[in-house]
C-alpha positions in Angstrom: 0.0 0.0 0.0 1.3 3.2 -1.1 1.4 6.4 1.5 1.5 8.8 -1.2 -1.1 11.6 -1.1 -2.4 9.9 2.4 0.3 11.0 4.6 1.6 14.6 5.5 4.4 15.1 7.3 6.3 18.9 8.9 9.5 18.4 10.8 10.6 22.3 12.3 8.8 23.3 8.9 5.4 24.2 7.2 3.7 22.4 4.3 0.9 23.5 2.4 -1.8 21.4 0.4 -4.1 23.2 -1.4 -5.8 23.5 -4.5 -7.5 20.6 -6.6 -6.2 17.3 -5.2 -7.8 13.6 -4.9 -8.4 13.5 -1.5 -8.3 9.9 -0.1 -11.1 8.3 2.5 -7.8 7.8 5.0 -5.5 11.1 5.8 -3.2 11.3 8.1 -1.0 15.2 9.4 1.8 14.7 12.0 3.8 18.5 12.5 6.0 18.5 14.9 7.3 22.5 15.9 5.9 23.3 12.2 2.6 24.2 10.8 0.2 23.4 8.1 -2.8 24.5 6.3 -4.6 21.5 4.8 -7.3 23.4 2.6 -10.0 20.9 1.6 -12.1 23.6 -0.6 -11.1 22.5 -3.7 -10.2 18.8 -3.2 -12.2 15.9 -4.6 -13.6 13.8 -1.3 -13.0 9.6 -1.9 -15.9 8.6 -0.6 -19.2 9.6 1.4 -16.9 9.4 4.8 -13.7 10.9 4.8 -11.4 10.6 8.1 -8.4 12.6 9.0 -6.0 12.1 11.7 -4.0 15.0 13.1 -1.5 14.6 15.2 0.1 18.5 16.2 3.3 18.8 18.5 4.2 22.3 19.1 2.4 23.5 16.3 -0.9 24.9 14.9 -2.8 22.3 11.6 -5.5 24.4 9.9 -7.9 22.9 7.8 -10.3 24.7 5.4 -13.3 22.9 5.3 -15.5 23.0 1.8 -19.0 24.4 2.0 -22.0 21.9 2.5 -20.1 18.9 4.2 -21.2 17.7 7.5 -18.3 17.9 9.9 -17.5 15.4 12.9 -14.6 16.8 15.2 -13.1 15.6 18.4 -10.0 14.8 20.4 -7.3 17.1 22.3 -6.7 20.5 21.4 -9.0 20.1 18.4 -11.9 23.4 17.9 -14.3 24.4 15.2 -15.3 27.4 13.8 -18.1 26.5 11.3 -20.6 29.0 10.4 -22.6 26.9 7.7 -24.8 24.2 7.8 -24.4 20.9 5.4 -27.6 19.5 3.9 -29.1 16.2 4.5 -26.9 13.5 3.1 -23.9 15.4 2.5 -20.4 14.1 3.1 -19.0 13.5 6.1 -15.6 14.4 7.2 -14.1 12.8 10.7 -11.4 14.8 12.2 -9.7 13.2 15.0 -6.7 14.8 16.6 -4.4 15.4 19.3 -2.4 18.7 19.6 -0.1 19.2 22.5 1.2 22.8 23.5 -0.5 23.5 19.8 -4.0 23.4 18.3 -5.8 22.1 14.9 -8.0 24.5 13.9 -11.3 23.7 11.6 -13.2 26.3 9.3 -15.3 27.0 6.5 -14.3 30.6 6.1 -11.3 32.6 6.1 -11.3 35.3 8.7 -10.9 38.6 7.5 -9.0 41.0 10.0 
């Protein structure tokens, strides 16, 4: 089984994925002291489910979520600030995270100072 496109990994760095991307039903962010903006807007979901684990030391994950999917959230350090609602029988995506001394950060906007 091949990791590419299913694994994202920052060491003391930042990486970036944006843009239009096949987006597999398994994903999986480790930073450690780094960042990363993971921004789902534009990305083609594999499936009707769609689960991604975060795991953030020392470091902030942001993840731009697409309008009308249903978002399911939950672990350490993980928040939400999603202002719209998803339809019935709209995709799902499960984020699942731990962030220690660091946060991952979901949202279906981009804040505009």
């Amino acid at each position: 089984m091949s990791l590419a496109g299913r694994f994202q990994l920052a060491y003391k760095s930042h990486v970036r994925r944006s843009g239009r991307w096949p987006l597999p039903t398994s994903f999986t962010s480790v930073v450690y002291k780094g960042g990363s903006l993971l921004d789902l807007r534009c990305a083609e979901l594999g499936g009707p489910v769609t689960s991604i684990r975060v795991l953030a030391y020392k470091s902030t994950v942001e993840i731009l979520v697409p309008p009308g999917v249903r978002v399911e959230f939950g672990g350490l350090g993980v928040s939400g600030d999603l202002r719209g609602q998803a339809p019935p029988g709209a995709p799902v995506l499960r984020v699942t995270g731990i962030a220690y001394k660091g946060a991952i950060e979901m949202k279906d906007h981009i804040h505009r100072p």
